[in-house]
C-alpha positions in Angstrom: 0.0 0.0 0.0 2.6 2.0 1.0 4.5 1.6 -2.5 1.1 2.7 -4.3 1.0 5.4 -2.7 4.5 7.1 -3.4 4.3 6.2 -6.9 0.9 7.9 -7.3 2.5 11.3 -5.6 6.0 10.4 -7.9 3.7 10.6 -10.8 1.4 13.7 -9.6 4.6 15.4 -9.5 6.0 14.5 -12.6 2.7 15.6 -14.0 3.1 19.1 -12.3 6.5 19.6 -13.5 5.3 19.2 -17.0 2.5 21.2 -17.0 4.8 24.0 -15.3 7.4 23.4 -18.2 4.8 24.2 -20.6 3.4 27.2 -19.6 6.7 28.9 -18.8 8.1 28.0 -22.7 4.7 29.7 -24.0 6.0 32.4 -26.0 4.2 36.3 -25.4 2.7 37.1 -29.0 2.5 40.9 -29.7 -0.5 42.6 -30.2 -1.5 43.6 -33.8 -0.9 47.5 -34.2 -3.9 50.2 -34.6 -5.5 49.6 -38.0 -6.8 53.4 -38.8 -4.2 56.6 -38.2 -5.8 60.3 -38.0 -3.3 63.4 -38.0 -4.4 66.9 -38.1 -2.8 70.5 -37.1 -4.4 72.2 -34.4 -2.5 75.0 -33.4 1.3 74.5 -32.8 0.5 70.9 -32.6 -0.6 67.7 -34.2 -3.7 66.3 -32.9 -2.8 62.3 -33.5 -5.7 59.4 -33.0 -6.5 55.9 -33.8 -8.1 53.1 -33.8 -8.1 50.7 -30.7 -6.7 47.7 -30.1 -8.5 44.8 -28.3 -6.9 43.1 -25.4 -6.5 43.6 -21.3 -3.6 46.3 -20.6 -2.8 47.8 -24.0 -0.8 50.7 -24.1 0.3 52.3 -26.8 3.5 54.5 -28.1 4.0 57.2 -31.0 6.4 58.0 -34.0 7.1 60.4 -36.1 8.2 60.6 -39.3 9.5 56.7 -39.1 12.1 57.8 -36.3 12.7 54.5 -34.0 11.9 56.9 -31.3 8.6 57.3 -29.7 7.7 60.8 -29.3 5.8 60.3 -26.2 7.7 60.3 -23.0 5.3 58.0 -21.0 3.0 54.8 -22.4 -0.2 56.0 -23.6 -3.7 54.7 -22.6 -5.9 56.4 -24.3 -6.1 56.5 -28.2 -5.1 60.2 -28.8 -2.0 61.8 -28.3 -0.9 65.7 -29.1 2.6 66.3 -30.7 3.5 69.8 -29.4 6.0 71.3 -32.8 8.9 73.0 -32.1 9.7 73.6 -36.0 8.0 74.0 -39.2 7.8 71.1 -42.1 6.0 67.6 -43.3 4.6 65.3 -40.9 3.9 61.8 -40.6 2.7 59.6 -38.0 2.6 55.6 -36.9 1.6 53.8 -33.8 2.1 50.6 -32.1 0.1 48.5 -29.4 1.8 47.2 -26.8 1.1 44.0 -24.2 3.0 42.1 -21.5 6.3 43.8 -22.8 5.8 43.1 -25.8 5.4 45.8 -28.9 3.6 45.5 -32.6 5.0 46.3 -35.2 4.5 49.8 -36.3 0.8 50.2 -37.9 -0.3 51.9 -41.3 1.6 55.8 -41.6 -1.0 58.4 -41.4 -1.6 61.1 -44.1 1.0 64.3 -44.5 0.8 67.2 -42.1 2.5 70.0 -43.1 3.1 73.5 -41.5 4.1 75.9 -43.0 5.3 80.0 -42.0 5.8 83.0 -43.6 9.4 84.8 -42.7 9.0 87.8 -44.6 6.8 89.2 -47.5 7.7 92.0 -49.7 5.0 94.1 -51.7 5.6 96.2 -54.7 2.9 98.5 -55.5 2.5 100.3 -58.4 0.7 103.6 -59.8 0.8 106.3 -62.5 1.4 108.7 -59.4 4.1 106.5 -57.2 5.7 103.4 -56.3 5.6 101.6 -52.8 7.5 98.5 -51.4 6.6 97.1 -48.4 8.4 94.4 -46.2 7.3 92.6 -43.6 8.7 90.4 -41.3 7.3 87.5 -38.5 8.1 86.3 -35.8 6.5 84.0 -33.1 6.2 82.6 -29.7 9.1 79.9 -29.0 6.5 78.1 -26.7 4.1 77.9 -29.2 5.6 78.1 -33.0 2.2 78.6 -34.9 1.7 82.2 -32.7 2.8 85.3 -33.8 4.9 88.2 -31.7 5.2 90.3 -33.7 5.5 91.9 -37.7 7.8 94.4 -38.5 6.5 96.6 -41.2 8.8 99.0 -43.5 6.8 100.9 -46.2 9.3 103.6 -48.8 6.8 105.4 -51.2 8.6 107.1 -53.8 6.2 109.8 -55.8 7.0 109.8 -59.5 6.3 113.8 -59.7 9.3 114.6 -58.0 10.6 111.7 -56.5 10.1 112.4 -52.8 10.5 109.7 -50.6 8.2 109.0 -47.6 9.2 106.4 -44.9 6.4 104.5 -42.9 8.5 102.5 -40.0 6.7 100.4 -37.4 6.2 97.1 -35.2 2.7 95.8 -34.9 3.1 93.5 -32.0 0.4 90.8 -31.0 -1.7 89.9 -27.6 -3.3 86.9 -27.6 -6.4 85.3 -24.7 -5.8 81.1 -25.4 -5.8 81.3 -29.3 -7.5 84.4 -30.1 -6.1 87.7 -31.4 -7.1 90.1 -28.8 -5.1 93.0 -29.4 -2.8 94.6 -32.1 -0.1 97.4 -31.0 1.6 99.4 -33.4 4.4 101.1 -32.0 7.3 103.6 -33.6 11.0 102.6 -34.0 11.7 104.7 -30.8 8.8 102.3 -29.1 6.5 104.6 -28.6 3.1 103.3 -29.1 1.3 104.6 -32.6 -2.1 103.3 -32.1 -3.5 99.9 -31.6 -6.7 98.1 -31.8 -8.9 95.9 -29.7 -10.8 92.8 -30.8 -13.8 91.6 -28.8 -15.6 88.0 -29.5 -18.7 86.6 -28.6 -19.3 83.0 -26.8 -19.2 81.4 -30.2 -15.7 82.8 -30.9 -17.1 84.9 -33.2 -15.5 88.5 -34.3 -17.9 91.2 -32.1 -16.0 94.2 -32.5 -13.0 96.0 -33.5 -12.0 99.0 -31.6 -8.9 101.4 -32.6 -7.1 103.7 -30.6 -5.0 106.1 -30.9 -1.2 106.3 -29.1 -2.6 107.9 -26.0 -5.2 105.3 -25.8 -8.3 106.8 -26.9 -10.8 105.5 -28.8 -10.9 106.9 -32.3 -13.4 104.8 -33.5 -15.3 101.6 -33.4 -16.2 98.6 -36.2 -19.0 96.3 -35.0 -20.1 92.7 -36.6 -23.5 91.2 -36.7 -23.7 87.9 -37.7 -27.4 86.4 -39.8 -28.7 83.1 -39.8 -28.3 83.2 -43.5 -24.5 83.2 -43.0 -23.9 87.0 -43.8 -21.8 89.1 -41.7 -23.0 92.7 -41.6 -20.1 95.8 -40.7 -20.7 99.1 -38.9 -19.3 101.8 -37.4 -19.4 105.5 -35.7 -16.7 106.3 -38.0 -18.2 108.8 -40.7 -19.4 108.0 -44.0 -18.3 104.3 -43.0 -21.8 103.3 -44.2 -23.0 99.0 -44.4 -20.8 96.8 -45.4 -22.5 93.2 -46.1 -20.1 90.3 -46.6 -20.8 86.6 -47.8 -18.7 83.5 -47.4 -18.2 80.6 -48.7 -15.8 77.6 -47.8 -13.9 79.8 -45.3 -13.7 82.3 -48.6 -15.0 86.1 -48.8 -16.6 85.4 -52.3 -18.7 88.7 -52.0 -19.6 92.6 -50.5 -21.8 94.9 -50.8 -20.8 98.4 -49.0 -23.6 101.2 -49.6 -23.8 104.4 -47.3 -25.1 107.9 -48.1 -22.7 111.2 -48.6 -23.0 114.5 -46.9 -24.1 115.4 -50.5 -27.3 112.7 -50.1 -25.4 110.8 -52.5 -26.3 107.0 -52.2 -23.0 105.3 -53.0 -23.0 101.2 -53.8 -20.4 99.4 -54.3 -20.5 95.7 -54.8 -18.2 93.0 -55.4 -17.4 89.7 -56.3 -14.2 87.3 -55.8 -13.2 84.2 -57.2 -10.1 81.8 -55.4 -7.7 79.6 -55.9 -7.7 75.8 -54.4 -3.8 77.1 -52.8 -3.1 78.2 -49.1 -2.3 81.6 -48.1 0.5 82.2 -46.3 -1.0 83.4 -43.4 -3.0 80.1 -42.8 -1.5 78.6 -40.1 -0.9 81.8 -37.7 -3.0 81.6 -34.7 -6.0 83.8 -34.6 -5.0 84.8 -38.4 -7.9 82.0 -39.3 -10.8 83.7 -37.3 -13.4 85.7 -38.5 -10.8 88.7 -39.0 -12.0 90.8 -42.0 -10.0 91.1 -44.9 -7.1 88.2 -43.7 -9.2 85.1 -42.9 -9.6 84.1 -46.6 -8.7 80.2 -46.5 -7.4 80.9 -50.0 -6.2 83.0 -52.5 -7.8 85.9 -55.1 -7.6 84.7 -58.2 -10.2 87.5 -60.0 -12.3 90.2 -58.7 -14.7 92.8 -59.6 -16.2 96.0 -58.3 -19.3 97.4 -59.9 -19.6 101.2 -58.6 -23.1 103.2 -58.8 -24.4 106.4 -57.9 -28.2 106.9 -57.0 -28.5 103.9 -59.0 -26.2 104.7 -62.4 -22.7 102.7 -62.6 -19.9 105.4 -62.3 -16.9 102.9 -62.3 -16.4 99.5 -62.7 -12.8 97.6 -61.5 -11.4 94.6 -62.9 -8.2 92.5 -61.5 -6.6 89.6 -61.8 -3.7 87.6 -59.7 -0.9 85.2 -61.3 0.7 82.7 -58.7 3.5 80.6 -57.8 3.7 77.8 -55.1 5.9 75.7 -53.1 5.7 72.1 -53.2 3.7 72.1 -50.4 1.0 74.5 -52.1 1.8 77.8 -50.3 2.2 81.0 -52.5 6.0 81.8 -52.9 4.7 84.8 -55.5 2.1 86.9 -56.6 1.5 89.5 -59.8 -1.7 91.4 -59.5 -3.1 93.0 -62.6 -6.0 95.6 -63.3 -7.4 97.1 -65.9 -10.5 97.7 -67.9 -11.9 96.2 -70.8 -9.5 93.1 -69.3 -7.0 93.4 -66.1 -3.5 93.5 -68.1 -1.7 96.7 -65.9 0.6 95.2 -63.5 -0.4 96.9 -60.2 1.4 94.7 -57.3 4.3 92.1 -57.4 4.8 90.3 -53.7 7.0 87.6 -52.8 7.3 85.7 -49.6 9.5 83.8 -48.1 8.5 80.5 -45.1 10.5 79.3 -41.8 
């Protein structure tokens, strides 16, 4: 009996030991990496998500541009992750699951993000009566690359009567509450301030008011925007003679105005136009604040064509035609610009700009 009974325990332990053998030469499999890739700019960052990946304990890690090393300092748990840039240029993005200490292989790349700024643009304007160039330089916020400090601004018109040369010198310099432009100071080469103006949103984040002062900080006048359910933004002001000024958008694009106001004379002056743009980006596209409801620099692209009809108490008294030519970068930015005008068909040269990106 007592034999039985050690060679049952000899075999329940040779049993054991095999069954242990076995599960400690199991070999960890990898999980399989995220299947879909999102990538978008937002800001001075990339907003990065995907898919997720089933399983108990995944984590997760990010790269960029194929570099073997992650970007993110920590594992991540969640299926977003925001890549904070430090430099302008493409961007791509991969991700891989990870389990038990063990890491997939790096998923499907997402689509290109690219971010581009301008350095410097210089504008050449020309007239029968003179000639100005204008240059401007940016620069931004080393804590958050996509927000602008400030512009340096240099005008030199040269009057082709007698060729007297005027000088406009200044610094606009930029104040910003989270990512909106709330306050532009212009200020003289000896720093003194020039004037400045005052931008005021509503809860939506929509453009309220713009309000200019003058150096010692009063106000010279007010701009105020109303906003229609139709998708119109009406302009007015206490300025005189400002008048209505009716604008209509379309795809982030001002394709249309319509200014009308009434002269000291009771002249009732309307002036209407229409625009027509490129597919390209402007340059200013990826400033902070430069892509809100700012009139006149919010355009998502650029002027190809426009025309202004001009009437009096109802008769046209004018009518303007132009016309831009462009050039890109390979990542679809304008590098130059000739603007032509010109009536029966715009074929006067009028302004030549060129620009130049970080």
């Amino acid at each position: 009996m007592k034999k039985k009974i050690t060679l049952l325990f000899i075999s329940f332990f040779i049993l054991a030991s095999c069954s242990s053998d076995e599960d400690s030469s199991a070999t960890p499999v990898a999980p399989m990496a995220p299947v879909t890739i999102k990538a978008a700019l937002n800001g001075g960052g990339v907003d990065v998500s995907w898919s997720v990946v089933g399983g108990t304990g995944i984590t997760y890690n990010v790269y960029r541009n194929d570099n073997p090393v992650k970007i993110n300092a920590a594992p991540l748990t969640e299926t977003k992750f925001k890549d904070v840039l430090t430099s302008t240029g493409s961007f791509t993005y991969t991700v891989t699951a990870n389990s038990g200490g063990m890491e997939s292989a790096k998923g499907i790349v997402s689509e290109k993000v690219i971010l581009e700024l301008p350095k410097t643009r210089t504008v050449e304007s020309i007239s029968t009566r003179e000639n100005t160039k204008s240059e401007y330089t940016y620069t931004y916020d080393a804590t958050n690359i996509t927000k602008i400090i400030s512009q340096t601004i240099k005008s030199t018109t040269t009057r082709l009567s007698d060729q007297t040369v005027t000088v406009y010198d200044v610094i606009a310099k930029y104040t910003y509450n989270d990512d909106l432009i709330t306050k532009v100071t212009y200020y003289n080469v000896d720093n003194t301030v020039k004037s400045s103006y005052e931008y005021v949103y509503n809860t939506k984040r929509d453009l309220t008011s713009m309000i200019r002062k003058g150096f010692d900080g009063t106000i010279d006048y007010t701009i105020n925007y109303a906003y229609g359910t139709d998708g119109l933004i009406t302009e007015t002001s206490d300025y005189p003679d400002w008048g209505t000024w009716v604008y209509t958008y379309e795809k982030g694009n001002m394709i249309k105005y319509v200014h009308s106001t009434s002269y000291v004379d009771m002249t009732n002056y309307v002036e209407t136009s229409d625009f027509v743009y490129d597919t390209k980006n402007m340059s200013t596209k990826n400033i902070l604040g430069f892509n809100t409801t700012l009139i006149g620099v919010n355009s998502a692209n650029n002027e190809a064509s426009s025309s202004v009809i001009v009437t009096e108490d109802g008769n046209v008294v004018n009518t303007r035609l132009s016309r831009s030519e462009y050039t890109y970068n390979e990542n679809g930015y304008v590098l130059t610009k000739m603007r032509f005008h010109g009536k029966p068909s715009p074929t006067v040269l009028n302004e030549k700009t060129a620009i130049t990106y970080y």
